[in-house]
Each structure stands twice: as C-alpha cells, then as structure tokens.
N, C-alpha and C positions, 0 to 999 in steps of 0.2 A: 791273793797268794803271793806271798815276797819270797825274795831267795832264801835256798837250801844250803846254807854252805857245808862243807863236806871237810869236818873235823876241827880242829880248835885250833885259829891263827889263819883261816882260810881267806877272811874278807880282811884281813890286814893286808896278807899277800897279795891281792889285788888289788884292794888299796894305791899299796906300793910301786904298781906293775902293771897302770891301764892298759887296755887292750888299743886304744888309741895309740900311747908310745910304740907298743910292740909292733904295731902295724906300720911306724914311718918308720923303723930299724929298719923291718924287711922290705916294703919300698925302695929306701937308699942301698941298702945292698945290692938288691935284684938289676935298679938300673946301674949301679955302679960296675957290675960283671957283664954286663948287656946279657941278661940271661931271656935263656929261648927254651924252648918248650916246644914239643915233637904233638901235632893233634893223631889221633889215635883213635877212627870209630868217634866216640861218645865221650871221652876224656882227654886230657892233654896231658904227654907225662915230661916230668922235669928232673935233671941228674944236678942234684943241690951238694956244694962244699956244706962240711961240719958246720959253719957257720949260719948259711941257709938253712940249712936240714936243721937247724936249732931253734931258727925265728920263723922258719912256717909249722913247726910244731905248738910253740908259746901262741902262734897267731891263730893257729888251726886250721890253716887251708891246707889240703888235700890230705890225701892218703899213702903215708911209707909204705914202699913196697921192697921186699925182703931181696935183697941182693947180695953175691958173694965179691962185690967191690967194698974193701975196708972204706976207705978214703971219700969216697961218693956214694951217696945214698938216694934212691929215684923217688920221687912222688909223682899221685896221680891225681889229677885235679879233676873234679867235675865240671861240668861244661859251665855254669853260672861262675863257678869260682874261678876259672881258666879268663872267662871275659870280663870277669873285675878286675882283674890283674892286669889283665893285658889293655882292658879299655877305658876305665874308668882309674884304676890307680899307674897305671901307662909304663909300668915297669917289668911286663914280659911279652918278649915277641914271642908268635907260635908260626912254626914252620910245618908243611906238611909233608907225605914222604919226600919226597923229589926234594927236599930243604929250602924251599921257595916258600920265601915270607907273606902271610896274609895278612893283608889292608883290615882295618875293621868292618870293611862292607863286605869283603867277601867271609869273611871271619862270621859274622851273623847271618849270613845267608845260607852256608854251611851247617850251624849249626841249630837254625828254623829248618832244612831240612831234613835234619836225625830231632830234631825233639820238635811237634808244631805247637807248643806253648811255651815255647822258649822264650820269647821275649816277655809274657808275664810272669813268667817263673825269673826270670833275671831281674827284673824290674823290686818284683819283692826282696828278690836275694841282696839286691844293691841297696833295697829303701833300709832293711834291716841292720847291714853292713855299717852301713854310712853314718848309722846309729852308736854305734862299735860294739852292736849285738856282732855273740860269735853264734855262727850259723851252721848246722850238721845235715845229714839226711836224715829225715823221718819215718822212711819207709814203715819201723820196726814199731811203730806207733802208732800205722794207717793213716801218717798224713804226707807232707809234703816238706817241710823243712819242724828242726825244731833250734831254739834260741834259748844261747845261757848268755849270762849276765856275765860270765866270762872265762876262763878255761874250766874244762869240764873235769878237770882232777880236780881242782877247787870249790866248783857249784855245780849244784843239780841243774835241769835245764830248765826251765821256768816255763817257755811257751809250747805249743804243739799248735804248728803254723800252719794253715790249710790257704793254696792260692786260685783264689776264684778268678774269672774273666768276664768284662762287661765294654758290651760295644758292638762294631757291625765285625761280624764275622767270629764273635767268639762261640764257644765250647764245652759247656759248663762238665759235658757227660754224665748230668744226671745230676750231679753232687751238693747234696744238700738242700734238692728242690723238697722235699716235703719232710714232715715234723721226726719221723722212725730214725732219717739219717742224723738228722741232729742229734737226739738223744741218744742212739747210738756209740756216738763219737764225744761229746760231752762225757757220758758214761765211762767210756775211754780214755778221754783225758782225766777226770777225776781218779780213776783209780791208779794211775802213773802221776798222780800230785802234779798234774802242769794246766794251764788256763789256755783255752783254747782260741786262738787269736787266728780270725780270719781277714785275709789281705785280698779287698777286691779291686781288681785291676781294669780302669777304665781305659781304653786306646783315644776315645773322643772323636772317634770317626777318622782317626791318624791311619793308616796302612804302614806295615811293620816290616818296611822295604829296607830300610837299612837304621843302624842304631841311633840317627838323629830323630828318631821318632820316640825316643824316651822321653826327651823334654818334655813333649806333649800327653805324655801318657799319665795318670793321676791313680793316686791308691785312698779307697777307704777303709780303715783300719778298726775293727772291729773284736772287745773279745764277749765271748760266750762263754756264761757260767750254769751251771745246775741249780735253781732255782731248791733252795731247803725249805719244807712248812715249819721247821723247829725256829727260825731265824726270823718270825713272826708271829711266834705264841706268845698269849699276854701272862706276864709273867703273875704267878696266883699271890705273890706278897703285896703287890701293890694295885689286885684287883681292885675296884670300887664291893663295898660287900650292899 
C-alpha cells in the first residue's frame, strides 16, 4: 500500500518541502530563542512566535492550543515528542513549575513515572522520526502511533503503528498474544486503508534508569497484512485444460 496523496499537486508539494528541511528550520529557531517549554502532568506546553507556531505546524509536533494572545500561540507537546526535542534534537529546554530546568535524567525519570512504557514508546517515536516519518497519536485507530509520509494535509497516513516490548521486565498486556487480536486490528487497519506496522522494542537486558539506555535498546520492525484468497487464484485463461 503506497501513499494516498490528498488532491492534485500534493506529492509535488512535498517533493519540494521535505520534512527533513522543515525539521532543521525549527531546530535552528528553537535553539536560536533558547526556547523552553513548562512540563505539565503528561505534556509540555510551549508559547511559540509566528515564526515557531509556523515550522511546528509544517513539522507537526504538538498541538495548538486556542488562546486570546494574537502575537503568541501555545502548543502542547506529548511526552515522546517534548523529549525528542529536548533530547535528541537538543533545541528545547523544559522547566517545571518552580522554573527549574530538568537534566535529561531527571526529564525521563519523570516521565517513566507518568507513562511506564515510556522509554519504548519514545524509542519507536525516535526510530520513526529519525526516518523523517511524521508521527501523530493513534488512539482513534486503536493503536499507538500512526505515520504519514509527510504533512497530513497532503498525505493520508500510510502506517497504524502498534509498540510492542521485549526483554526483562516488559509488559505486553496481553496485546496481540493470540490470532482474534491480530485479525481484529488488521481488519482495522484495512478498512482505514493503512498497513499495520508493529515496532518491537527489545531493552537487551539494559534497565531504563536514565536515556543512555537507548543506545542499547534495538527495534524489530514488522508490517502485518490480511492475507486475500483472491491474490492466489489461478487464473482460468491460462489454466492447463
């Protein structure tokens, strides 16, 4: 299943306009403001100029949140997308109430514990990213992330990403241990046109004490399709008679 593009002149536009550029724009701006970012519970929010509020839109991290400041616009980032920014692309600091800046050790320890599958869920979010997959929440699909090939006013989403864990101490809760769940969710993703790509997250016997334990962490990357009988019937013209 290849991309959907969404009306005529769409994969030109992107083409034009990888999502790789768009992403070192808002990079070099973020650190060039030294911008910072309030954590918040379960999200980080961020008071972006027009200029920001323009390339984390084109980029697609977080989510505008509707304010009566013309001039400054807030976004809300999810917790995976808050520590790619802050940790792996190194261009926002997050301060918490008190405005004391957190380290990235205390930054993921925090955040292992409000989500405790954080570190696979980031791990994927990053492997995807890093890909210059744009990456959304799933929820509304019954998965875990979904991946377009690049802004979603342009393309359909292509993938419906499910993030498994493997190793000592993981988690699975249940998910996908026997055949009902599969075709359940296959079934699922067929009828929302997207391929259902499962991201299994090994730790390799690493403990997930602070984020130098990525290095070591490995992903197998799997998709799952619905197997058609029609897509192996022989065809009756060139039966043998």
């Amino acid at each position: 299943m290849g991309p959907r593009w969404k009306g005529k002149g769409s994969e030109a536009k992107a083409l034009a306009d990888p999502v790789s550029k768009i992403v070192l724009q808002l990079q070099s701006s973020l650190t060039q403001s030294d911008a910072q970012g309030l954590l918040s519970s379960c999200s980080v929010l961020y008071q972006a100029d027009e200029e920001q509020a323009e390339l984390l839109n084109r980029a697609c991290f977080g989510r505008p949140i509707v304010s009566a400041e013309k001039d400054k616009q807030w976004f809300q980032f999810g917790m995976e997308e808050a520590f790619y920014l802050s940790y792996y692309l190194n261009c926002l600091k997050i301060v918490d109430g008190q405005d004391c800046e957190k380290n990235f050790d205390e930054l993921w320890l925090y955040m292992k514990s409000q989500k405790a599958t954080f570190p696979e869920f980031y791990k994927a979010y990053q492997n995807l990213r890093m890909k210059n997959w744009v990456v959304r929440p799933g929820s509304q699909y019954g998965v875990d992330f979904v991946a377009y090939r690049h802004h979603p006013a342009l393309v359909h989403s292509e993938f419906a990403v499910l993030v498994l864990s493997e190793g000592e101490g993981s988690n699975e809760n249940g998910r996908l241990r026997v055949w009902s769940d599969f075709l359940c969710t296959i079934r699922l993703c067929g009828s929302v046109a997207k391929t259902l790509l499962v991201l299994t997250v090994n730790s390799n016997g690493n403990r997930s004490v602070s984020p130098s334990c990525l290095d070591s962490y490995s992903i197998e990357e799997r998709t799952v399709t619905r197997w058609s009988p029609e897509q192996c019937r022989e065809n009756p013209a060139t039966k043998s008679m």
